[in-house]
Structures are given as C-alpha cells and as structure tokens.
N, C-alpha and C positions, 0 to 999 in steps of 0.2 A: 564583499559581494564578488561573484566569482564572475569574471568578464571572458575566460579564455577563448581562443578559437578552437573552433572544433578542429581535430587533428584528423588524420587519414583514416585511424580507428574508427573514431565515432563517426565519422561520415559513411564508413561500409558499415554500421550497423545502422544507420537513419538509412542507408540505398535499400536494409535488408528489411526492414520494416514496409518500406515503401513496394519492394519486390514481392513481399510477400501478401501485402494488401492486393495488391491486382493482380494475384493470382486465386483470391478468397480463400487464404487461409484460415483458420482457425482451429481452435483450439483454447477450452474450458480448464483450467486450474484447480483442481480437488486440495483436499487439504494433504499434508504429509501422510497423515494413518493410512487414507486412501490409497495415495499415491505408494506409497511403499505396499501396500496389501496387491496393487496390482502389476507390480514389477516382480513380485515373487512368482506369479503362474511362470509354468513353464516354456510356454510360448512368447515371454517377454525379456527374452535375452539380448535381443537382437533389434535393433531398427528397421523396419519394413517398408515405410514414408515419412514423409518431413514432420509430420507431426509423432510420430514417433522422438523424432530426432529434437527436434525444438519443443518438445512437450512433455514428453515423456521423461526425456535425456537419458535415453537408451542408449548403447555404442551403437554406432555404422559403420560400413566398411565405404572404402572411398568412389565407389562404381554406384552407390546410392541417390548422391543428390548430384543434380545436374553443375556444370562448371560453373557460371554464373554464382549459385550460390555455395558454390564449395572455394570460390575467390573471395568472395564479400566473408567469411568466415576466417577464410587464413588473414586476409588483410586489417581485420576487427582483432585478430590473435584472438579468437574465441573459441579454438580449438585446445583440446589435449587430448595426446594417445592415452586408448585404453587398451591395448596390447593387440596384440596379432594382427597387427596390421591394420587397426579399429580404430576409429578417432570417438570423441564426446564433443559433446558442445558443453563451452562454459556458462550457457546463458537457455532461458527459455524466452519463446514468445507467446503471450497469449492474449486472448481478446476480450473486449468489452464494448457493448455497446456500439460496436463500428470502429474502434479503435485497436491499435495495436501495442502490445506493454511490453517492453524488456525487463525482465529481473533474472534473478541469482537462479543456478540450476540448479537440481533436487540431486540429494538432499543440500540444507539449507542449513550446512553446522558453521560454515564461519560465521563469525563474531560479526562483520561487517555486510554480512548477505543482506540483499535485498528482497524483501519477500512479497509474495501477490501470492492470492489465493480466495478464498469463500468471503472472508472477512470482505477483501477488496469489492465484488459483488455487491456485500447487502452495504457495504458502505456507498456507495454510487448510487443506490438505488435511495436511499436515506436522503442524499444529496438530493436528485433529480426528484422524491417527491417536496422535498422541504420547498425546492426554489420555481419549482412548478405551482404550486399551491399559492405561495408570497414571492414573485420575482421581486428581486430587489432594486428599488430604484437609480438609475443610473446619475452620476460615472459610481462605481463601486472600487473600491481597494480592497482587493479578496489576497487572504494569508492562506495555504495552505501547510499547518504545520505538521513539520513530522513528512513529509511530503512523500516518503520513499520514494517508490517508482511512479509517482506524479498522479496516481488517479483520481483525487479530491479534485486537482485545480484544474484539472483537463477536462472532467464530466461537469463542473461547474461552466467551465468557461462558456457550454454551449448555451444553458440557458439565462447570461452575464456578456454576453463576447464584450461587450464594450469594457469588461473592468481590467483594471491592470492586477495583474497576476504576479505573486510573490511565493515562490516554496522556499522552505528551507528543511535542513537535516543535518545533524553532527556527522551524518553518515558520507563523505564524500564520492563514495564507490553510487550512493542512492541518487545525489543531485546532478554525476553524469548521464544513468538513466532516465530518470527524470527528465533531463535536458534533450537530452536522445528522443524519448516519446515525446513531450510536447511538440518539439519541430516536424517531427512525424504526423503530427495529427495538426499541425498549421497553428500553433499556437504560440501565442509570444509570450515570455514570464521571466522576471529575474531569480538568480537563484541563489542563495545565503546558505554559506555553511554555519550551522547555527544548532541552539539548544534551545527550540522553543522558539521566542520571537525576538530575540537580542538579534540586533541588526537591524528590526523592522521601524521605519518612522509611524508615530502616529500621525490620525488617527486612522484605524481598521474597521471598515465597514461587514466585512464579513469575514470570519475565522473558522475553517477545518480543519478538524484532529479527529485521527483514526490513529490513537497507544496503542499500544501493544498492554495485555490483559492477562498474561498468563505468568504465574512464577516461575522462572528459568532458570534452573541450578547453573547454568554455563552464563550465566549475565548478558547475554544478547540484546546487544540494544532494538531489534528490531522484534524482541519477543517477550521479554521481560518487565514488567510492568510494576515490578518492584513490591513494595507492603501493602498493607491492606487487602491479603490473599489476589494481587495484583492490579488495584486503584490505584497502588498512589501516582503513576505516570497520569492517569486520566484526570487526574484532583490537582495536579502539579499542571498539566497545558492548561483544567480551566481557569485556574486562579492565574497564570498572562493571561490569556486570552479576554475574559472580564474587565483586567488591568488597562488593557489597551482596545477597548470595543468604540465606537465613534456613539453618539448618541442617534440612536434609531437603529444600532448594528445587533449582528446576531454573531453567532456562536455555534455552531454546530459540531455537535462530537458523538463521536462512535466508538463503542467502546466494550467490556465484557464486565460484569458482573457479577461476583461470587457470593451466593445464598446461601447464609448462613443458619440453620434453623427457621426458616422460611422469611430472614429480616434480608432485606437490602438495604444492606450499610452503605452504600455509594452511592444510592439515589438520597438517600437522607441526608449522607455530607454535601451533595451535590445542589440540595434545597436549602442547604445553608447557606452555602457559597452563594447564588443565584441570590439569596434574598441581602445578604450584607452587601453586597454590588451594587444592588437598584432594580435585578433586570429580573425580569417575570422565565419561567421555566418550565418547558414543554417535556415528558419523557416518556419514552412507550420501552419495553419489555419488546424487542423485536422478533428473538429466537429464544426459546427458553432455554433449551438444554444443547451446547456447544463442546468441544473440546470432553466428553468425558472420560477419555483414558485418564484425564490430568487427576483425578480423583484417588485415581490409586498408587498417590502418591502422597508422603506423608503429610507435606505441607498443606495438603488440601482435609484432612484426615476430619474438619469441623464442618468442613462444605456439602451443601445437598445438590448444588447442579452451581453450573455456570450459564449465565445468561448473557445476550447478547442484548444493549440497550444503547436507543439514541437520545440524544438529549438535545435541545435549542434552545439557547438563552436568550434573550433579546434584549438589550438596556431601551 
C-alpha cells in the first residue's frame, strides 16, 4: 500500500487542478484519431490558450500562460522544451462531471501513460446510471480496479461518499495521478500498486473495471487487452472481481467487445462466468461501433465492428 507524502511535485499539480477549477477551465478529451486529425490543420501549430496547452498539448511560447501557472508547472517538472524557445506540457487536464483529471499528454506511446478519453466518459456515465438507479447500501467497500487516472472511484464516490475507496494499478506513474485527482476533487482513497485486486482484503462490496479492449502490437498495459481479439483483460478482472464480491455485492465493468460474424464471444464467456459464481448478470451493448480504424489491421481481419459494453454482476 503506498502511504508516501505528497512531494513538492504533486502538491503544484493538486494547486494546478485546484487553479484551474476556479478559473472554469475545461476541456473535453477526443480519442487519439481525433485528436491527431486536428493537430494536423494548419492553424494548430502553436498554443493560443491554456486549453490549447493543457489539452491539446500544443507547444507555447513562455509570454503565453500567466506566472502563477507557468511556476506550478516548472515546480510539478511538467514541462519540456519543444524548441525555439517553446515549451510542452507533459501532462493534460481534462474534465468530467465537475471534476478535474490529470493524465499522460498526447500522444500516448509510453508504455506506462496514463490514459483518459471517450472510453473515460461513457464509463462514468455507466457508473452514475448503475448507482443512481440501485444506490448501494452503506458502509460500502468500493475497489476501483485498473484505477488509471482515478475516474471509476471519484464518480462513484459521489453517489457512495460514505464508502471507503480503494484504487489500485500496476501502473505507478497512474496511482500518483490518481492520488493527485482524488485529493483535487476532496476525496479520500487508499491506493495499491497492484495487478487487479492482490493487496485488497476481503470482503468487496462493490468492484469497477474499465480494461483496456484493444489489441496493441506495443503491449501497452493501459491499451492492450490481450487475446480473445482483446477480452481476455476484461475475463481476467471479472474472474477477481467475482472471486472476492461480499454477498449482496456488484461488479461493474466497462469494457469493448469484438463481433465476430455477428456472435459476441465475451458476453457469452461473461454469462458463464456470472452463472458458475452464483451472481445474476445485467449487459447492454452501449456503443456499437468504436475504435474502427483498429479493423484494418490484421489481427482484427475476422472482426465486423467493436462494441463498447457494460456489464453488472451482482452475487
């Protein structure tokens, strides 16, 4: 369990969150295709405003953003030169829901980035109709697994505040943002570097996972989702997740599913699992057709769309 104190860094990136909420910032997160389709025009060379800079992750030049946040930057080391005199940010910020998210800035090729995007969205949205509809009865022990940049346990927390909050991630670069946003947004959580839920005591009243669904020739753990044309991540959290559910607990996972000849293989594994557990199984088809460049690529060469699907298990 990771106890450390926040250092000088992280404290000018929580001031920078916090500066940047009272000022209404925002800024909406596309996915990469997007986001690189619209750094190509020619008018997007250059940073123009802060959401350029924190959003975009355009270069700026240093007469751009006021001192204040051109200190909480140098002191966070979340800068690097992009020549002529131009700096980058290493980080974006973007919102949801009244919240503010740090992750990894575009593009998103290290191995250990932290990612937020579309996915993040309809997963919160997943969250807040799931627990809106059945609030769960308090005290609750909510897992947020896979936790990257913390959005599962944060959007949960509001309509839960009373549970104790657990993220975890292999990723340690993910569970300082994470720990960054939660504080930002007033929330308390401990946080496990972790594979899944090793570290977690039973029992778990409530369990979120948002895998990663995509096959990733670079093995990216926060993209690659491994076999089963990118299930097996989301078959691998539910079988913990199940393993350690409290009686009366749920399960919720978000996740993408590759259509095969119009069969979905991963709701049918997923109704197996669900029934050799004990626990009844809810699943909707949320977006039908996501990520389709991924198609034209070989691995996918059997696939007729990727769908994006939620699923709630309940023991």
């Amino acid at each position: 369990m990771i106890h450390s104190p926040i250092d000088p860094a992280d404290a000018a990136l929580a001031a920078l969150l916090q500066l940047l909420k009272a000022r209404d910032y925002h800024f909406v997160t596309p996915t990469p295709a997007t986001h690189g389709l619209v750094l190509s025009r020619p008018d997007r060379r250059e940073a123009r405003k802060i959401e350029d800079v924190l959003g975009w992750s355009l270069p700026f030049g240093t007469s751009l953003l006021d001192r204040e946040v051109m200190q909480l930057l140098k002191t966070a080391g979340a800068l690097e030169e992009a020549g002529e005199g131009r700096w980058r940010s290493l980080f974006r910020v973007s919102s949801l829901g009244g919240a503010l998210f740090l992750h990894s800035a575009y593009p998103t090729d290290d191995e250990d980035a932290v990612f937020f995007g579309p996915d993040s969205y309809r997963f919160a949205r997943l969250i807040m109709s799931e627990l809106s509809a059945r609030p769960p009865a308090a005290p609750v022990r909510l897992a947020d697994m896979g936790a990257g940049a913390g959005v599962g346990a944060i959007v949960a927390h509001r309509l839960c505040p009373g549970a104790r909050l657990i993220m975890t991630d292999i990723n340690p670069k993910a569970l300082r943002l994470a720990r960054i946003n939660a504080g930002a947004a007033g929330v308390e959580a401990e946080f496990i570097e972790s594979d899944g839920l090793t570290g977690v005591d039973d029992p778990i009243d409530l369990v979120l996972a948002n895998p990663p669904y995509i096959i990733d020739p670079a093995k990216r753990a926060y993209r690659d989702g491994g076999a089963l044309h990118g299930g097996a991540a989301a078959l691998d959290m539910t079988r913990q997740a199940l393993d350690r559910l409290a009686d009366g607990g749920r399960f919720i996972l978000y996740t993408g599913s590759a259509i095969v000849d119009g069969k979905d293989v991963l709701r049918e594994a997923l109704t197996g699992m669900a029934g050799a557990a004990g626990c009844a199984m809810r699943y909707e088809e949320l977006d039908p057709d996501v990520f389709g460049e991924e198609l034209a690529n070989e691995a996918y060469q059997e696939v007729d769309r990727i769908a994006v699907v939620g699923a709630v298990f309940q023991r």
